[in-house]
C-alpha positions, 0 to 999 in steps of 0.5 A, a space after each residue: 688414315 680417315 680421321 674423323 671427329 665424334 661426340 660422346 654416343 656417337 659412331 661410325 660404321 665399318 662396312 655393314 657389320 661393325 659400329 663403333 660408339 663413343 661411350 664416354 669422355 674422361 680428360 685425356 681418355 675415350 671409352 669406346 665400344 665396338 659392336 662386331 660379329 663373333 667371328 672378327 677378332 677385335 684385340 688392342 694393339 698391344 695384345 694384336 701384337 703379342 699374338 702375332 709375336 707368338 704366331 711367329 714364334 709357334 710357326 718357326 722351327 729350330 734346328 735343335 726341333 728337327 734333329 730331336 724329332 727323329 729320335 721320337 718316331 718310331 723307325 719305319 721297318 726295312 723292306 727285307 723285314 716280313 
């Protein structure tokens, strides 16, 4: 982990593309703002979190799911039938 100190209006660079400004200083709190492209999510941890909980929850299939699935498909045709 880099750990690095900045004043209000300061920042620092994250490869070319992302900067991150110090906006303001308020007791025990720091506003920051980060100038990233549209393309790179920028989430807080907490909400990084809840999307990857629910990622995993989406990905993983029940048991219940996979048996329930075969009664919404239609049947396939045998091969005796013309």
């Amino acid at each position: 982990m880099l750990v690095l100190t900045r004043k209000l209006n300061e920042s620092i660079h994250i490869g070319t593309d992302i900067e991150i400004f110090v906006v303001e200083i308020k007791d025990d709190h720091v506003k920051i703002g980060i100038k990233a492209p549209k393309d790179i999510p920028v989430h807080r941890a907490e909400i990084y979190k809840s999307i990857l909980e629910e990622n995993s929850l989406a990905a993983s299939t029940s048991e219940a799911a996979l048996q329930n699935i075969g009664e919404l498909l239609p049947e396939k045709p045998s091969k005796q039938d013309p």
